[in-house]
C-alpha positions as CSV (number, residue, x, y, z in Angstrom):
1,X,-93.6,-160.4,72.3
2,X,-92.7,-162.8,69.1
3,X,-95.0,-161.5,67.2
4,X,-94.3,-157.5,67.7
5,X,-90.7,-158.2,67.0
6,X,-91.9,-159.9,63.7
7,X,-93.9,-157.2,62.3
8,X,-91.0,-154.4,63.4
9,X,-88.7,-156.5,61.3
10,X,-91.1,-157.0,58.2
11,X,-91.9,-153.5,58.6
12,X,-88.4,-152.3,58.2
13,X,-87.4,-155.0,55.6
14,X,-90.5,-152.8,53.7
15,X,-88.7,-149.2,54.0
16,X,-85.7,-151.1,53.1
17,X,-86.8,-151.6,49.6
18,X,-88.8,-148.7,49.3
19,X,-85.7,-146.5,49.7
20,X,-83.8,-148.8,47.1
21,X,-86.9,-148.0,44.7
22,X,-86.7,-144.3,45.5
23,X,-82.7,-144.2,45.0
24,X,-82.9,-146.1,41.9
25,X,-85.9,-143.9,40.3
26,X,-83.9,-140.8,41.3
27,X,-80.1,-141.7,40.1
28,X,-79.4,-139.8,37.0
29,X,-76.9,-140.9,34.3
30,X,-75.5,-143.8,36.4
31,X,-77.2,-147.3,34.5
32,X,-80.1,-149.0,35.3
33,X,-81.3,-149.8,38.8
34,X,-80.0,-153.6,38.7
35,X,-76.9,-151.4,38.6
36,X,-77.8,-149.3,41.3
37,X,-78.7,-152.0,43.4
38,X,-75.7,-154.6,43.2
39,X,-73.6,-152.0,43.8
40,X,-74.8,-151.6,47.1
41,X,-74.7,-155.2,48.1
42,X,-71.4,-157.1,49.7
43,X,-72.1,-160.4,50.3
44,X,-74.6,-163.2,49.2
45,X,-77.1,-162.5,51.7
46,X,-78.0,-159.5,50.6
47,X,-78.3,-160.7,46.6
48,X,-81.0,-162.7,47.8
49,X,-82.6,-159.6,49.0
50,X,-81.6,-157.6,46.0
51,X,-83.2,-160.1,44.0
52,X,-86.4,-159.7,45.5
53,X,-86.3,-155.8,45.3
54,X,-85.9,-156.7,41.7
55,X,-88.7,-158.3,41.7
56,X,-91.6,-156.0,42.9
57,X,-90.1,-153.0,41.1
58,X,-92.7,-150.8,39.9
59,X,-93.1,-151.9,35.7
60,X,-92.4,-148.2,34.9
61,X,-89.3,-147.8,36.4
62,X,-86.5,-147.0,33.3
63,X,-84.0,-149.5,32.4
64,X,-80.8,-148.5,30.7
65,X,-81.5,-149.0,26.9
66,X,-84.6,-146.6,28.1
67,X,-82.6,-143.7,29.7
68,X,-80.2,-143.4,26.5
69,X,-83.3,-143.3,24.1
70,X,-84.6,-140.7,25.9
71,X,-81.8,-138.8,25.7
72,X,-81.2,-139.6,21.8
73,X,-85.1,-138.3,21.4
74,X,-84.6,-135.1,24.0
75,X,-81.2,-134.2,21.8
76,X,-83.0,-134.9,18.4
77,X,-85.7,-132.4,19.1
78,X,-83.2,-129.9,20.2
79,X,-84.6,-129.2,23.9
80,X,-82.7,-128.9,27.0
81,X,-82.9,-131.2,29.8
82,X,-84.6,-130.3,32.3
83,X,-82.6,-129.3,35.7
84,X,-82.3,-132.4,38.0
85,X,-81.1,-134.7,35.1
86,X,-78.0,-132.4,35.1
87,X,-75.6,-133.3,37.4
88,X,-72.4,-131.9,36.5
89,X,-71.6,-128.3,35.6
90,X,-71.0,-126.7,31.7
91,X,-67.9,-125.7,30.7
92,X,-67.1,-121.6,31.5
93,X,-68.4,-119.9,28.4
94,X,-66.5,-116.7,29.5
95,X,-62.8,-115.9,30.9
96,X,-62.3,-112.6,32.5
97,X,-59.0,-111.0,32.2
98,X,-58.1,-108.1,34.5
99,X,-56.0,-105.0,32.5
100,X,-55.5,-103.0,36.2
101,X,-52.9,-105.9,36.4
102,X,-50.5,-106.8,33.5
103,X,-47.7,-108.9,35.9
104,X,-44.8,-109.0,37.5
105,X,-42.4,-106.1,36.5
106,X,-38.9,-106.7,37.1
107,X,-36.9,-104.0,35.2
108,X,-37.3,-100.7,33.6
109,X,-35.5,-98.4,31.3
110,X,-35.5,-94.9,29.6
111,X,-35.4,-95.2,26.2
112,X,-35.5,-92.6,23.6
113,X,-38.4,-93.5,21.1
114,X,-41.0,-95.1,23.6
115,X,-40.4,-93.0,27.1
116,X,-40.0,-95.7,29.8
117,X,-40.2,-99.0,29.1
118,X,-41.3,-102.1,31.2
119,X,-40.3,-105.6,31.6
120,X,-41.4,-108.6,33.6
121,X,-43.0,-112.4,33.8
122,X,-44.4,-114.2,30.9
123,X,-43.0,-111.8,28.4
124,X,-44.4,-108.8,29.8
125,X,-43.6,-105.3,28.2
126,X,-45.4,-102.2,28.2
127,X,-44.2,-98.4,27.6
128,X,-45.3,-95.2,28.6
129,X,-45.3,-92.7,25.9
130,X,-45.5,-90.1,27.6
131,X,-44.2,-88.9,31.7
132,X,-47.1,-86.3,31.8
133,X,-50.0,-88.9,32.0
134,X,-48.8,-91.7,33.1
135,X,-50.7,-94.0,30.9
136,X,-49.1,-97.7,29.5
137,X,-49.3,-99.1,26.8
138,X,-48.9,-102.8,25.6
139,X,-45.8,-103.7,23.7
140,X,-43.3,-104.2,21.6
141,X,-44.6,-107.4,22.4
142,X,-41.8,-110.6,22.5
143,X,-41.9,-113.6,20.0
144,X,-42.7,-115.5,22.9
145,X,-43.7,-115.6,26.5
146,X,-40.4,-116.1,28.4
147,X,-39.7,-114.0,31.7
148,X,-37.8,-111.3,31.1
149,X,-35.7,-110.2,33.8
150,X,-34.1,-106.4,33.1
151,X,-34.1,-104.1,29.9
152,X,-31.2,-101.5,29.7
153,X,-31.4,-99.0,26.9
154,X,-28.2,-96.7,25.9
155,X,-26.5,-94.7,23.2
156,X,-30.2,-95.6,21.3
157,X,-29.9,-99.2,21.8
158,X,-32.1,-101.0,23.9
159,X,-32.0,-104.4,25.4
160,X,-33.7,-106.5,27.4
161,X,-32.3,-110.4,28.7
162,X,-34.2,-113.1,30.5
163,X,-35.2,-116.4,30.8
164,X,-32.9,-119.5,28.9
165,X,-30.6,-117.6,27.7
166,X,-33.0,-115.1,25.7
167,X,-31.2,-112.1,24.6
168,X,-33.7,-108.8,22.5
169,X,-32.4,-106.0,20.9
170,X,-35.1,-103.3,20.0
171,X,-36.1,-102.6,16.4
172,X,-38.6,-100.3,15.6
173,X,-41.5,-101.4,17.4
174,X,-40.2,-104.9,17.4
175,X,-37.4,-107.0,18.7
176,X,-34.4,-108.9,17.3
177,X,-33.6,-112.3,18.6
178,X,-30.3,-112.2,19.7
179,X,-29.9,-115.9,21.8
180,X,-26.9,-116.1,23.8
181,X,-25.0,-119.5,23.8
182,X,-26.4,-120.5,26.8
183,X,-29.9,-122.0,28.3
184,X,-29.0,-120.5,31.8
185,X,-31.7,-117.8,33.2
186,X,-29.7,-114.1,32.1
187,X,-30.8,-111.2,35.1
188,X,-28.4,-108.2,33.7
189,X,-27.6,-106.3,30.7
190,X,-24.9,-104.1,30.2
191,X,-24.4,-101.7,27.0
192,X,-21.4,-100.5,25.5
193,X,-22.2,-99.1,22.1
194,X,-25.1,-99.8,19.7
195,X,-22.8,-103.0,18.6
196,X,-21.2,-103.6,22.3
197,X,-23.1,-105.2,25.2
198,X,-22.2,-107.8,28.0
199,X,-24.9,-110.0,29.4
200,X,-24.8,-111.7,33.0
201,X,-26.5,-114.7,35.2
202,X,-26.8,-117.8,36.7
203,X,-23.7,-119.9,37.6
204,X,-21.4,-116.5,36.9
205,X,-21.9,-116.5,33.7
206,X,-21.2,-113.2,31.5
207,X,-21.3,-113.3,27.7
208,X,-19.7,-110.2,25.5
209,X,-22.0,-109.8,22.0
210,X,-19.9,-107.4,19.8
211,X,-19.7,-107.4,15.7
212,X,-23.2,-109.9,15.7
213,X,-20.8,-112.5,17.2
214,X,-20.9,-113.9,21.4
215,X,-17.7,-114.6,23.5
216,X,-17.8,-116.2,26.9
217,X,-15.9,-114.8,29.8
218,X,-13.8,-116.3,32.3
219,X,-15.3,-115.0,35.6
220,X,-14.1,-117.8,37.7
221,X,-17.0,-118.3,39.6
222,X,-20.1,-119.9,39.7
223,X,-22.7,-118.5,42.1
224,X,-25.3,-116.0,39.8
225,X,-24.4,-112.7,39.2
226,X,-27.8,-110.7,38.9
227,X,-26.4,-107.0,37.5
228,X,-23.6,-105.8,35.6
229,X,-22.8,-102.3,34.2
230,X,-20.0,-100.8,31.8
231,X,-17.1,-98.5,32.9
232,X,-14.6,-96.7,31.4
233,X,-12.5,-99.7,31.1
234,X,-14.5,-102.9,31.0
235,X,-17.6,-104.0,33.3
236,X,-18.6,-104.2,36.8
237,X,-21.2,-107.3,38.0
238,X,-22.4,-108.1,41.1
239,X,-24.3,-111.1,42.6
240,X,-24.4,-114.1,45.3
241,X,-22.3,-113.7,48.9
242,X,-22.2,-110.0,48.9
243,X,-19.4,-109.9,45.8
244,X,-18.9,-107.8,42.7
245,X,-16.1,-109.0,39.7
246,X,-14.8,-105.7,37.5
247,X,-13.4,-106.4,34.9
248,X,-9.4,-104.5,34.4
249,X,-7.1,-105.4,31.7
250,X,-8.8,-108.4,30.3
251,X,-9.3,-110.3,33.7
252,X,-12.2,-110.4,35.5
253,X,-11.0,-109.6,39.9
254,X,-13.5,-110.3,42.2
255,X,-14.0,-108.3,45.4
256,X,-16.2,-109.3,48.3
257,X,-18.0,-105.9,49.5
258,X,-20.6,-106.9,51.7
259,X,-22.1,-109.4,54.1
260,X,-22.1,-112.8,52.6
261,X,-25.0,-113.1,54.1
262,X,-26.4,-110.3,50.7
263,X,-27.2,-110.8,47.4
264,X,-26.7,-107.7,45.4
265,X,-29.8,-107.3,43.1
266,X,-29.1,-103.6,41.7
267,X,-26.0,-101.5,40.0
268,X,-25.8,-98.4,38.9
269,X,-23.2,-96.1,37.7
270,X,-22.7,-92.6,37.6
271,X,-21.9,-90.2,34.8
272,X,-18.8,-88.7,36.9
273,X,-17.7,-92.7,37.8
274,X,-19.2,-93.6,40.8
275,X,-20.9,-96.9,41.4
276,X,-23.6,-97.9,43.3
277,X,-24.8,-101.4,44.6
278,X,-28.0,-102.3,46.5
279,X,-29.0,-105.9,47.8
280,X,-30.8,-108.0,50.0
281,X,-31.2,-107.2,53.8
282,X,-30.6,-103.6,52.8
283,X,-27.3,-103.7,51.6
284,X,-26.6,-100.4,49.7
285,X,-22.5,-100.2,49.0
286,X,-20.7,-97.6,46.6
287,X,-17.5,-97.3,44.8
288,X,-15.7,-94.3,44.4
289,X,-11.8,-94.0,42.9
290,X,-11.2,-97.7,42.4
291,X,-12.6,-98.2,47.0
292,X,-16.2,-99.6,48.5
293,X,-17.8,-98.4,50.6
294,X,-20.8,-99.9,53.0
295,X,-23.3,-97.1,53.4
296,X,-25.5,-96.5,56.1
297,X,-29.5,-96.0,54.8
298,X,-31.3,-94.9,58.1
299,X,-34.0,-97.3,57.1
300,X,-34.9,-98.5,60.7
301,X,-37.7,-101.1,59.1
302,X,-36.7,-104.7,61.2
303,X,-35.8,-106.9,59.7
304,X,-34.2,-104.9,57.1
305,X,-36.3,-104.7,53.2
306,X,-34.3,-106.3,50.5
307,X,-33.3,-103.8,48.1
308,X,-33.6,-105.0,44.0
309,X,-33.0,-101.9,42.0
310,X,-31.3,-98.3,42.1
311,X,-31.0,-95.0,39.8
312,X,-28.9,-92.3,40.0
313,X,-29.6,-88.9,38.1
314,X,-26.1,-87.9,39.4
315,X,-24.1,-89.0,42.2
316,X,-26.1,-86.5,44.5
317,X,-29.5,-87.8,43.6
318,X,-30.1,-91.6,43.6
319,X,-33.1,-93.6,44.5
320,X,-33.1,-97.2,45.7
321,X,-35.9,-99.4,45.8
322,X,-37.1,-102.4,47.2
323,X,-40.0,-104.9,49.3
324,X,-42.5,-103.5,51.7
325,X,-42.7,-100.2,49.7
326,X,-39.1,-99.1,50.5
327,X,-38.0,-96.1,48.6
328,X,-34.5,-94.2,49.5
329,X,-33.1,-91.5,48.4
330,X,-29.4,-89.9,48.8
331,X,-28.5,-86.4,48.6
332,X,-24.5,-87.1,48.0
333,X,-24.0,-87.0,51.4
334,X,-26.6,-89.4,53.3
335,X,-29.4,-91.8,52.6
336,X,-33.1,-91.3,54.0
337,X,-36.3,-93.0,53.6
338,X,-38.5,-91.3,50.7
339,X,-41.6,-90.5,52.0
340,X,-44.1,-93.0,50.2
341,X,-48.3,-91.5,50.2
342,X,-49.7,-94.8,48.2
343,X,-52.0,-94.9,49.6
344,X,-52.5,-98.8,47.6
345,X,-49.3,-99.3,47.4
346,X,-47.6,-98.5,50.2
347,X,-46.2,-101.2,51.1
348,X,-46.0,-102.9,47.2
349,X,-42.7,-105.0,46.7
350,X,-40.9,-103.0,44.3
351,X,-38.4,-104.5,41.9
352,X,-37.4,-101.5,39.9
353,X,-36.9,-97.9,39.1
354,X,-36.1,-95.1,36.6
355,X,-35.8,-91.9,36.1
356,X,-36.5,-88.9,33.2
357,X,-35.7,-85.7,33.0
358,X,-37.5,-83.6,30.4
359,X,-36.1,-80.1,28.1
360,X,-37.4,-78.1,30.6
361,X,-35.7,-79.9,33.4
362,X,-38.8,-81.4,35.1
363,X,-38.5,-85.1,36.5
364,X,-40.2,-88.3,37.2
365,X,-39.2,-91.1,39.1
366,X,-41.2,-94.7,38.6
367,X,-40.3,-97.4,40.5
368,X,-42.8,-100.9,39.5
369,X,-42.8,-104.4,41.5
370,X,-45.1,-107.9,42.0
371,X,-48.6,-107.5,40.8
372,X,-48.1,-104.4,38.4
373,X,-47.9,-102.4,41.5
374,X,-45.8,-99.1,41.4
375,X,-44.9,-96.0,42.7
376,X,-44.0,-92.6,41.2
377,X,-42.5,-89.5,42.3
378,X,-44.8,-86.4,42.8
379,X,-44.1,-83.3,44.3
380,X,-41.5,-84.7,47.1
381,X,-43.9,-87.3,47.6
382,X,-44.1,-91.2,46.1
383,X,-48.1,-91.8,45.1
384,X,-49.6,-95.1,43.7
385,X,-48.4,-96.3,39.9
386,X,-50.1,-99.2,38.3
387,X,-49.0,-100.8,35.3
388,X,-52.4,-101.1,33.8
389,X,-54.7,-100.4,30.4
390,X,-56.8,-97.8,31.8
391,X,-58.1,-96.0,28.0
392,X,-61.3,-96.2,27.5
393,X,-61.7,-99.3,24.6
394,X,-64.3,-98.9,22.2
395,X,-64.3,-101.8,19.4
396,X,-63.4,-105.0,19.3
397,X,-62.8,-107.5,16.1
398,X,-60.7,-110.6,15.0
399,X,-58.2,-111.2,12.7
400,X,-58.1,-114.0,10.0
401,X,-56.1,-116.5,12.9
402,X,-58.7,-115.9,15.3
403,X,-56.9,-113.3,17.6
404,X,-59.1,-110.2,19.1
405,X,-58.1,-106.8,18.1
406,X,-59.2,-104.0,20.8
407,X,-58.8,-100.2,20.0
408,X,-59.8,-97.3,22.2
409,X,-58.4,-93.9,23.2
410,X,-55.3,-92.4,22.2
411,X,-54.4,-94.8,19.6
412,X,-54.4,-97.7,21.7
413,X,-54.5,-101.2,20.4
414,X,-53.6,-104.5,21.5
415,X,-54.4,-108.3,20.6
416,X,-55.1,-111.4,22.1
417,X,-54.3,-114.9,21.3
418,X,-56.2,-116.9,23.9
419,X,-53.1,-117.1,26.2
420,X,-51.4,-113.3,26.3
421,X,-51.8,-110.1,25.3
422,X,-49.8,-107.9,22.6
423,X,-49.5,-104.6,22.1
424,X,-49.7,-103.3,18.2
425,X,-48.2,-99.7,17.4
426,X,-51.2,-97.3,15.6
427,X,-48.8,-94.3,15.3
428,X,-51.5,-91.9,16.2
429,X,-52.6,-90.4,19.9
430,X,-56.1,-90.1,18.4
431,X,-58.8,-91.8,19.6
432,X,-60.0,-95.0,17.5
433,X,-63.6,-95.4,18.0
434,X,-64.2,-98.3,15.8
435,X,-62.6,-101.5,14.3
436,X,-63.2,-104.2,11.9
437,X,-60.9,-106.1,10.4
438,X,-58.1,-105.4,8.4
439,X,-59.5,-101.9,9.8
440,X,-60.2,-99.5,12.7
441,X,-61.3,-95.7,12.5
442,X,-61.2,-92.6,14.6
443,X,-61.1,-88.7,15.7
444,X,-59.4,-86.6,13.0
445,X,-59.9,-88.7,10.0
446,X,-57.7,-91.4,11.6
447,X,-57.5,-95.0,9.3
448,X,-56.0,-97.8,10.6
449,X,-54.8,-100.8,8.4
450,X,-53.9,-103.6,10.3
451,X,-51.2,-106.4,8.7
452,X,-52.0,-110.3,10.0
453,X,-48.3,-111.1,10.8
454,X,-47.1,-112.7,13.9
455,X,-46.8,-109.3,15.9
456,X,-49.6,-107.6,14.0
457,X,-48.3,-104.2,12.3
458,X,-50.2,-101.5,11.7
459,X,-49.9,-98.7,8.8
460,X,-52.0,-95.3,9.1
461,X,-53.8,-93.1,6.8
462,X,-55.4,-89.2,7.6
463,X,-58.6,-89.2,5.4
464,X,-59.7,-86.0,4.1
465,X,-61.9,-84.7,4.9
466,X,-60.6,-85.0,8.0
467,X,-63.9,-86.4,10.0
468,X,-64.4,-87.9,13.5
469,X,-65.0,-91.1,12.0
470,X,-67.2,-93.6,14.0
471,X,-67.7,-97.0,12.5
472,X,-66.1,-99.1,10.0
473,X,-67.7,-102.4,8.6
474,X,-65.4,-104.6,6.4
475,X,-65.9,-107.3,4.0
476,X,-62.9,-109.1,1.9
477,X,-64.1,-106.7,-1.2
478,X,-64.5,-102.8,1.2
479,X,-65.0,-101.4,3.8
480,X,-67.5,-98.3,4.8
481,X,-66.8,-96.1,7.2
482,X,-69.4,-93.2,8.4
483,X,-68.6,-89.8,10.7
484,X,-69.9,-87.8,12.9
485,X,-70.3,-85.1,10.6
486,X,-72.5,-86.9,8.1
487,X,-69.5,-88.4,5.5
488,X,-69.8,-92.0,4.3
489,X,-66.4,-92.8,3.4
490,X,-65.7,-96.3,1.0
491,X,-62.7,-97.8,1.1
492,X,-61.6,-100.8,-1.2
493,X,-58.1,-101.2,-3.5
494,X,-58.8,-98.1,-5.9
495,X,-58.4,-95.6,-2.7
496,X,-60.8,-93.9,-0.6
497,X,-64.6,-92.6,-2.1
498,X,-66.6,-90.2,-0.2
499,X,-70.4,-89.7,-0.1
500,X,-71.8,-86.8,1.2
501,X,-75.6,-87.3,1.0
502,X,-75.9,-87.5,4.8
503,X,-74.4,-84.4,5.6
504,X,-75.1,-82.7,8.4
505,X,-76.3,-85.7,10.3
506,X,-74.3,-87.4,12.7
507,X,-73.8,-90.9,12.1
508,X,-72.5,-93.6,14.6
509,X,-73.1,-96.8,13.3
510,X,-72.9,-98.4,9.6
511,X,-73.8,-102.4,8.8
512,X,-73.0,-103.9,4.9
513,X,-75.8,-105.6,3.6
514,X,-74.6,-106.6,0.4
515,X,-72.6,-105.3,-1.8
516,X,-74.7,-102.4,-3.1
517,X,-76.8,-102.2,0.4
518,X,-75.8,-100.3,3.2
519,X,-77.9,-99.4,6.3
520,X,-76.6,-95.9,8.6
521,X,-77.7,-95.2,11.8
522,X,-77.7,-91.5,12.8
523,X,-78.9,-89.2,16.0
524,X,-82.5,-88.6,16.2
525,X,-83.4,-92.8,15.5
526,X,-82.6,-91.9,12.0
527,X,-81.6,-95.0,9.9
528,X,-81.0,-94.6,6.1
529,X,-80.5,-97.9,3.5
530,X,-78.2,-96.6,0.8
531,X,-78.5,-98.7,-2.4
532,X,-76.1,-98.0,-5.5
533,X,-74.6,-94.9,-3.7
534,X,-78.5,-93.2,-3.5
535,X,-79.9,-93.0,0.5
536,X,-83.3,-93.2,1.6
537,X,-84.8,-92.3,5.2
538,X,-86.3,-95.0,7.5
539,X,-88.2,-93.0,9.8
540,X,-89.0,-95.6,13.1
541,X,-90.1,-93.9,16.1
542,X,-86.6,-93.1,17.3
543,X,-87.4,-89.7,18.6
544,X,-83.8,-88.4,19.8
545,X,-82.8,-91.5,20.6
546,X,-79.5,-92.3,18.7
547,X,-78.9,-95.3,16.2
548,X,-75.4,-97.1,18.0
549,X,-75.2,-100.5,16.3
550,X,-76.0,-102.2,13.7
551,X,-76.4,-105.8,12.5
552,X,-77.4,-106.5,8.9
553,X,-79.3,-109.6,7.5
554,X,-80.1,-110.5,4.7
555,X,-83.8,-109.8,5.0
556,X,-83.7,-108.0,7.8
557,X,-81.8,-105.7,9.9
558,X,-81.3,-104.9,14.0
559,X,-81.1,-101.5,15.3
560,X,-79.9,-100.5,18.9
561,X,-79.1,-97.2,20.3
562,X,-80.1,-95.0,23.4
563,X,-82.6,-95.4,26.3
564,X,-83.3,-99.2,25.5
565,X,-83.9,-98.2,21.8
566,X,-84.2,-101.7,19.7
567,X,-85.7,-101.9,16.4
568,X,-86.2,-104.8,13.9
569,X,-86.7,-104.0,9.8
570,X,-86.8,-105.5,6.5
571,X,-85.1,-102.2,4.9
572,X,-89.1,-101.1,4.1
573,X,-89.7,-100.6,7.6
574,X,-89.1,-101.0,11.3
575,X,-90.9,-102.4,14.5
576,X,-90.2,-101.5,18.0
577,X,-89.1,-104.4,20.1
């Protein structure tokens, strides 16, 4: 039997070194297989028997100073390695960022210039221009991206207050910084006049801005207070342990008016004087002649929804809102639950509400929460809402400090820096089909010149003739811009020069060459090179195939457009590709 149990253990002592061979021959990047192999060996034994592995390894095996030539030679002649000597993954060459969800909103207002305007996390605001439509639109866009935590807009001022103390006052279609003394969070905002406000949060602390100066009030407390509003004679704020502070006479009285067990998240007052509170596990309270009152809401949802926000289009038609989708409404006499359709968002954790009422006495109700997820009022009936950039977007470009500028329909245009996006005011409703920077073009003979400052503004020009323009190419010296009706339009510091050579064809796509070569693609597969303002007709077998892009070379030029259409030409001719 000796001699079996030899050749089993010299036969297994032969596998042994084969798999070393095998592991070493196969490890990428890691060193050479002396390295490979003494890292697998633990005592002195098994040296020895490293050593011999070393020893019969195949001559052609690669050592270390081998490996990194050969990749020094695969790099110098600029071919990729091939797949099993990659053993870690690229970085992401692409980042997708979904516009159906913009953020957490956590207040909202009615303001006179921009319809409703929203605020949340990471300096979130969008607008809605108009109630009709329902469509949002980026900005004014904050110097930074602090959470903001409510906006109030009155007597035309608007505000907004959030995170370390940050204080905005909208102007124009940007903001003042207006920073409290303070680097406590601020979660109210209460206007007085267009010089007047009072500001509220954490630890109980209120600060009055009046003539561009701050004052700190005495509250006496120090639990947070998360909404104030002004009255005839002062302020009302509420917060922590189910209490409210009013301010009478100079002194700030506090007044415990619900559970302790409550936060109250949501105030509202009245234009005939009466003051609503709402709050965690559905605490709705209301003051009327100087007495509160806990109010019943006949929401039977267990345990009770916390309540965050509340709106009153008179003291006979308010709306609270809340988590899990909860909308109420009272009628002056009693609360109910407001039916809610969604279907989406049902059940959406709602963090605010507002309301408009239009000339002709129509009104909307939006209430928006966590996730851009909202609500709105619609016949009787609350239907889905989100906050979300749902226009159709049509160019894309950058500006000199490497931010992307989008455009697309109804005027809509916003940036991004590589962290969050901006909104940038165009001024028009009209739809801008095209954009290169400092410009972007559209329906109507629209012209868009875009300044590179911090918040990106925008100026606007109505060409005549007043076109559907769309494309624009730019270089520092002009820009061209082609229409639908056939019009090359040039643009540079004398004004705006039209050509009307091309008439009656419709052109959708326009590259520079060089200063006096241009290339126009057209309906049909028609491209024309214009040189020293005269156009000739490349005829490429385009058949009614459009021309929709352009890029220009210069020796060449590439041609895309309808039905897979790609052509390549030297501005003599053109090959199919």
């Amino acid at each position: 039997m000796a001699p079996q149990k030899n050749a089993s253990f010299w036969l297994l002592l032969g596998l042994l070194i084969l798999g070393f061979i095998f592991f070493a021959c196969t490890k990428s990047e890691s060193g050479s297989n002396q390295d490979i192999i003494e890292s697998s060996v633990h005592d002195e034994g098994q040296l020895d028997l490293a050593e011999e592995v070393n020893d019969i390894r195949p001559k052609d095996v690669a050592d270390e100073n081998d490996l990194v030539s050969d990749f020094e030679q695969i790099d110098s002649q600029d071919t990729p390695p091939a797949f099993d000597e990659v053993t870690e993954p690229g970085v992401p060459r692409f980042s997708v960022y979904d516009l159906q969800n913009l953020g957490n909103v956590r207040s909202i207002a009615g303001t006179s210039d921009l319809g409703i305007i929203a605020v949340g996390d990471n300096g979130l605001v969008a607008h809605m221009r108009d109630i009709s439509d329902s469509d949002f639109f980026l900005g004014p866009t904050p110097p930074d991206n602090k959470d903001l935590f409510a906006i109030v807009s009155r007597h035309g001022t608007t505000v907004a207050v959030g995170e370390k103390g940050l204080v905005l006052r909208l102007k124009d279609f940007g903001w003042e910084v207006l920073q409290a003394p303070t680097s406590l969070d601020l979660y109210g905002v209460a206007v007085v006049d267009s010089d007047d406000f009072y500001v509220c949060g954490a630890k109980g602390q209120i600060f009055h801005f009046r003539e561009n100066s701050w004052t700190k009030e005495d509250t006496g407390i120090t639990y947070n207070l998360y909404a104030i509003v002004p009255t005839g004679t002062g302020a009302i704020a509420a917060g922590d342990f189910g209490t409210v502070i009013e301010l009478r006479g100079g002194i700030w009285q506090r007044q415990q008016v619900a559970s302790p067990a409550s936060s109250l998240r949501g105030l509202f007052r009245t234009p005939d004087g009466i003051t609503f509170a709402v709050g965690t596990l559905g605490t709705v309270v209301l003051q009327k002649e100087g007495v509160w009152q806990l109010q019943i809401t006949g929401d039977n949802y267990d345990p009770p929804r916390d309540l965050y926000s509340i709106f009153a289009f008179s003291s006979s038609e308010v709306y609270a809102v809340g988590d899990k989708g909860a909308v109420l409404k009272f009628d002056g006499k009693k609360w109910r639950v407001a039916p809610v359709a969604g279907p989406y968002n049902q059940f959406a954790d709602l963090r605010a509400v507002w309301g408009v009422e239009t000339e002709d006495g129509t009104k909307k109700v939006i209430a928006m929460g966590l996730d851009s997820r909202g609500l709105a009022l619609n016949n009787k009936t609350f239907e889905d809402l989100n906050l979300a950039i749902t226009q159709n977007l049509y160019g894309v470009t950058f500006d000199p400090d490497g931010r992307a500028i989008v455009v697309g329909d109804r005027g809509v245009a916003f940036a991004f820096d590589g962290k969050r996006f901006f909104g940038i005011e165009t001024f028009t409703n009209n739809s801008l089909r095209s954009v290169s920077w400092p410009y972007a073009v559209g329906d109507k003979g629209t012209l868009v010149e875009f300044q590179a400052v911090s918040d990106i503004r925008a100026t606007i020009t109505d060409l005549t003739p007043p076109d559907d323009l769309t494309d624009i190419h730019s270089t520092p010296d002009f820009a061209v811009a082609v229409s639908r009706q056939g019009t090359v339009f040039r643009i540079d510091d004398n004004g705006v020069a039209t050509n009307d050579d091309l008439l009656g064809n419709s052109l959708y796509a326009v590259c520079i060459a060089d200063p006096s070569k241009i290339v126009v693609g057209a309906d049909k597969g028609l491209l024309f090179v214009m040189e020293n303002e005269n156009a000739r007709t490349l005829n490429p077998a385009g058949g009614f195939r459009a021309i929709r892009d352009l890029y220009c070379d210069d020796s060449f030029f590439i041609a895309v457009g309808d039905y897979g259409l790609l052509l390549k030409c030297d501005y003599t001719s053109c090959v199919s590709l």
